[in-house]
C-alpha positions as CSV (number, residue, x, y, z in Angstrom):
1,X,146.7,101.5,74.7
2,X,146.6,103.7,77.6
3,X,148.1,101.8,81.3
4,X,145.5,103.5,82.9
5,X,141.2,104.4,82.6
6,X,140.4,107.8,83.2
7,X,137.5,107.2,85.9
8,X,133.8,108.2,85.0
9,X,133.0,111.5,86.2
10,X,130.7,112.3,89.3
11,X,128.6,115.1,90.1
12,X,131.2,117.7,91.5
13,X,133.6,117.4,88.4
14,X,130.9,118.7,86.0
15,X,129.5,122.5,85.5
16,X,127.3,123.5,88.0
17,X,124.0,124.8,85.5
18,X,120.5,123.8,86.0
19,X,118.2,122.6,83.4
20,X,117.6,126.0,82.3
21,X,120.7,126.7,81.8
22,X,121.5,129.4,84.8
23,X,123.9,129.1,87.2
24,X,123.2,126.5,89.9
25,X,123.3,127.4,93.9
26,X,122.3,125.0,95.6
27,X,123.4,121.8,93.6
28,X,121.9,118.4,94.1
29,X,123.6,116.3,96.3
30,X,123.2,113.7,99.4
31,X,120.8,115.1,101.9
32,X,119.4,117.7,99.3
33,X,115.6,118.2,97.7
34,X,116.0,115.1,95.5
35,X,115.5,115.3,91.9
36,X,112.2,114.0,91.3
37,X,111.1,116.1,93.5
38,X,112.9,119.3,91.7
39,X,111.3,118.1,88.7
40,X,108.0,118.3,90.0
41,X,108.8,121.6,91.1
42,X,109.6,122.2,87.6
43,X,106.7,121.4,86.1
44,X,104.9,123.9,88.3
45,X,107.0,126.5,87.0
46,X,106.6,125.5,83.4
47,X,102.6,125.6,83.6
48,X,102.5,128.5,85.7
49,X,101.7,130.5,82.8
50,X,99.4,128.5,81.3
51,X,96.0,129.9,80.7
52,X,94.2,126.9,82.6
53,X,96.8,128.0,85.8
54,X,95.0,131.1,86.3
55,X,92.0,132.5,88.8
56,X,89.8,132.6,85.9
57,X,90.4,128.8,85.1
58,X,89.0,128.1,88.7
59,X,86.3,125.4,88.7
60,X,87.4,124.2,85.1
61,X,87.6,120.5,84.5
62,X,91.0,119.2,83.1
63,X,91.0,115.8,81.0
64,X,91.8,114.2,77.4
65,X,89.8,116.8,74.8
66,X,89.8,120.0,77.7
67,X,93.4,121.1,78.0
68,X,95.1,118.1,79.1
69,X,97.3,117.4,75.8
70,X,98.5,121.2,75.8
71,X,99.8,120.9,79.4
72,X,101.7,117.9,79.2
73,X,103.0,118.7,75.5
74,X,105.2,121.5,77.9
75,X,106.2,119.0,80.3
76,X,107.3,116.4,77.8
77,X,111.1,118.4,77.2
78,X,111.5,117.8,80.2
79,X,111.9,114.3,80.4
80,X,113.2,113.2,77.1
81,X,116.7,112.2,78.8
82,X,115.3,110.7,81.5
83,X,112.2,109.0,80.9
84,X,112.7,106.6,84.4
85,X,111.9,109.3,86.2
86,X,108.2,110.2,84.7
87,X,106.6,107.7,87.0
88,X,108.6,108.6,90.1
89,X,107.8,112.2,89.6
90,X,104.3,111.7,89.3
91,X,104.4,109.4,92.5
92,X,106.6,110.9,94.8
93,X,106.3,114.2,93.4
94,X,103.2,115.0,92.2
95,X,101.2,112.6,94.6
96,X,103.3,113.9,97.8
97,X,102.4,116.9,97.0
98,X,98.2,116.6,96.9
99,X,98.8,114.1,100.0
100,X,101.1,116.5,101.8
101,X,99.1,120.4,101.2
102,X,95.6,118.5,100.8
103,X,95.1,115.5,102.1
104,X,96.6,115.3,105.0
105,X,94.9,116.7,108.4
106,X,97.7,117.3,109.8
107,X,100.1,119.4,107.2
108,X,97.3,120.3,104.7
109,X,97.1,124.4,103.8
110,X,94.2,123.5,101.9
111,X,90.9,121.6,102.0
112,X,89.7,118.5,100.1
113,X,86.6,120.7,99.1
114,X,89.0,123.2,97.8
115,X,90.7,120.8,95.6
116,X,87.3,119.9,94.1
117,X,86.2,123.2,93.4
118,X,89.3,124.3,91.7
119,X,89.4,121.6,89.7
120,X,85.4,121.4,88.7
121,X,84.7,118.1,90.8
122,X,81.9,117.4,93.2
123,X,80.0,114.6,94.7
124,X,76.6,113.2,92.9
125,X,73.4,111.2,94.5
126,X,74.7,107.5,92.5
127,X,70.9,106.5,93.1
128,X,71.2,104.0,95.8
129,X,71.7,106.1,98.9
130,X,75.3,106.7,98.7
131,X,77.4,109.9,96.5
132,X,80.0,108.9,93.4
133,X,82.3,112.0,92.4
134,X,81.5,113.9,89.4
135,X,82.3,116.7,87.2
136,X,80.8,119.9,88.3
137,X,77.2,119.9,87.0
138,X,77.9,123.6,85.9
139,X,80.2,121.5,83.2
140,X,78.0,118.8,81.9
141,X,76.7,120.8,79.1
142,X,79.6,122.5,77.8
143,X,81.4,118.4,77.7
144,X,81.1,115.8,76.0
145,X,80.4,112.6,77.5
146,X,84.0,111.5,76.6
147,X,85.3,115.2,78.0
148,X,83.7,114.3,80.8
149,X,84.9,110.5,81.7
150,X,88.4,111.7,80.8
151,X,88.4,114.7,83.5
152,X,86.7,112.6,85.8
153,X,89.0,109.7,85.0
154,X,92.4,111.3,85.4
155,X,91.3,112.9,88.7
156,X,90.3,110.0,90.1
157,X,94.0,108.2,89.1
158,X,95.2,111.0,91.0
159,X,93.2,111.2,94.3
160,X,92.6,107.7,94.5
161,X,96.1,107.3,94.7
162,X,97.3,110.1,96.9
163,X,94.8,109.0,99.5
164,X,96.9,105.8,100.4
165,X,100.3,107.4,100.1
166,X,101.4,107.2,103.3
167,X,101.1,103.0,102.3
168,X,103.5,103.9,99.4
169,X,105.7,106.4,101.0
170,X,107.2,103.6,103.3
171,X,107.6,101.0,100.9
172,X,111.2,100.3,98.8
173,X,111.6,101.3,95.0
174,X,111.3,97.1,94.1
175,X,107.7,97.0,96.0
176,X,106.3,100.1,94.4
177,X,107.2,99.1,91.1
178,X,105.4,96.0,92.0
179,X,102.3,97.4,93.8
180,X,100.1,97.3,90.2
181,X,97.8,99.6,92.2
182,X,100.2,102.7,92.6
183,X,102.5,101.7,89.6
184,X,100.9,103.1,86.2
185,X,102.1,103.9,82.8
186,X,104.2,106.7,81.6
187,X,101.7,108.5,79.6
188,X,98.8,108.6,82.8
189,X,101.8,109.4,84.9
190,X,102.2,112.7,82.6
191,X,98.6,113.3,83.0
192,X,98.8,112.9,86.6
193,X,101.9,115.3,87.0
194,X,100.4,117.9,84.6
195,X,97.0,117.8,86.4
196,X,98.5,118.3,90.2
197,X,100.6,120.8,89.0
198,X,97.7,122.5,87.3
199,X,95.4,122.0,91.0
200,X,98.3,123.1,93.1
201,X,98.7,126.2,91.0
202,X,95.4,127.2,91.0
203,X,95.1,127.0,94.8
204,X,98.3,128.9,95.4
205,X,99.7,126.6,97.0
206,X,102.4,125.7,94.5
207,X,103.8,129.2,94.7
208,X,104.5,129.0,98.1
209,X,107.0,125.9,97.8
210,X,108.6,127.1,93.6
211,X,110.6,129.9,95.5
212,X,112.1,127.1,98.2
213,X,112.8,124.8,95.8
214,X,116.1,124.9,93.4
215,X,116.2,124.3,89.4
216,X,117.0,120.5,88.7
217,X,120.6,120.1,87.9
218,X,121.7,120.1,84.3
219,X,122.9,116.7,83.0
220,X,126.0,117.1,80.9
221,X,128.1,114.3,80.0
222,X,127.5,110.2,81.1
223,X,128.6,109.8,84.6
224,X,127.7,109.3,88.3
225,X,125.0,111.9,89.4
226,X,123.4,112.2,92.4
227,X,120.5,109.7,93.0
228,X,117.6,111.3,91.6
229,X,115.0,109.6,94.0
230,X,115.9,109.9,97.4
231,X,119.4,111.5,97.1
232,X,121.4,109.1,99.6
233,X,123.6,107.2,96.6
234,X,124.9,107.8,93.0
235,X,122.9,106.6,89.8
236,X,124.6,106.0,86.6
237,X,122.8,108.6,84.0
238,X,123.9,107.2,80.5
239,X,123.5,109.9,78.4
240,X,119.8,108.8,77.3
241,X,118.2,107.8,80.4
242,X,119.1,106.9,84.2
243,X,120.5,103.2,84.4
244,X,119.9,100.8,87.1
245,X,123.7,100.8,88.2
246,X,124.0,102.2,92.1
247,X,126.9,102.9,94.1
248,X,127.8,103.9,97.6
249,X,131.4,105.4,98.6
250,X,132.3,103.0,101.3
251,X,135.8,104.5,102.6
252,X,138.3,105.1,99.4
253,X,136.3,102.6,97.4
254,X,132.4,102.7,95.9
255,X,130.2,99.9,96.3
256,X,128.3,98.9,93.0
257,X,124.9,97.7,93.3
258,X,122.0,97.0,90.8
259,X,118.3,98.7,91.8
260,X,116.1,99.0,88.9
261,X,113.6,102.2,88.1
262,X,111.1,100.2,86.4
């Protein structure tokens, strides 16, 4: 019986690759781009190629049935050690990101109208005075109703939710995760992720943050790895997924603490 534990690794004693497998420069650590965020990033990169990415796709509903399954089947790698994360991506990646370039008057690059062109949306007479968004009516014949409800439905989970999230952008991981009007399952969080990507690609604005933005870090061994929400503490990553174990170096010594990611 050894008289002494060998400690469990942290961040700096591993290889520095990134998910790809290429050298890392610019490593994840406190004060850095934060993981989920990188991820995001990520996915923009992985659909950037994609057929419904490109200017021709312009004005193209996205949904269930219309080239929504194909986009997140190339996202999925990505998270199958770290499935915690697919909901944090999608809200404080994917929904910063409409909030931050779109929505926002006062750091947005591109318009609200833009965003609904690009992605085959416009507004509709609801028949008692007052407009209800819709797919492009240039679409309705070449859905199906079902075609239609799903692109209408996922871009609606999206915008709906990026409109309020300054509201979610001040509140603490335990209060989103128990805000049932941001929180939302895993598989309409892929959908969500896969669909910004998809809008901020075809409006060029995702190719003018991909460049800025380093390749997540590869995760090699269990250990201590940089807090992948907000970067200001260590997570424990267990080999399969991200724990809820915390700590903070206080001094010589690290402060353990409990936080859940879901």
């Amino acid at each position: 019986m050894p008289f002494f534990r060998k400690p469990e690794p942290s961040p700096g004693d591993r290889p520095r690759l990134t998910i790809n497998g290429v050298r890392q420069t610019l490593p994840e650590a406190t004060g850095r781009f934060p993981r989920r965020f990188r991820l995001f990033i990520e996915c923009e990169r992985r659909l950037a190629g994609d057929p419904l990415a490109q200017p021709n796709a312009l004005g193209c509903p996205v949904g269930d049935g219309h080239g929504l399954e194909g986009l997140v089947a190339k996202l999925n790698p990505l998270f199958e050690r770290e499935e915690s994360l697919i909901r944090w991506v999608a809200l404080r990646g994917a929904l910063a990101e409409i909030s931050i370039r779109i929505l926002d008057n006062e750091t947005a690059v591109r318009s609200p109208n833009d965003l609904e062109a690009a992605m085959g949306l416009e507004w509709a007479p609801d028949g008692q005075g007052a407009s209800r968004a819709d797919i492009s009516g240039a679409w309705h014949g070449r859905l199906t109703a079902e075609q239609r409800e799903s692109a209408l439905g996922i871009a609606s989970s999206v915008l709906i939710r990026a409109e309020d999230y300054r509201r979610l952008e001040s509140k603490s991981i335990q209060d989103v995760i128990a805000d049932h009007s941001y929180w939302m399952s895993r598989p309409i969080a892929l959908d969500c992720i896969a669909w910004s990507a998809i809008a901020l690609l075809r409006l060029e604005v995702a190719q003018q943050v991909v460049s800025q933005v380093p390749e997540p870090d590869a995760l090699v061994a269990p250990g201590w790895y940089t807090e992948p929400l907000f970067a200001k503490s260590e997570r424990y990553w267990d080999g399969s997924d991200w724990s809820s174990r915390c700590r903070v170096q206080d001094g010589r010594q690290f402060q353990e603490t409990t936080v859940p990611l879901a």
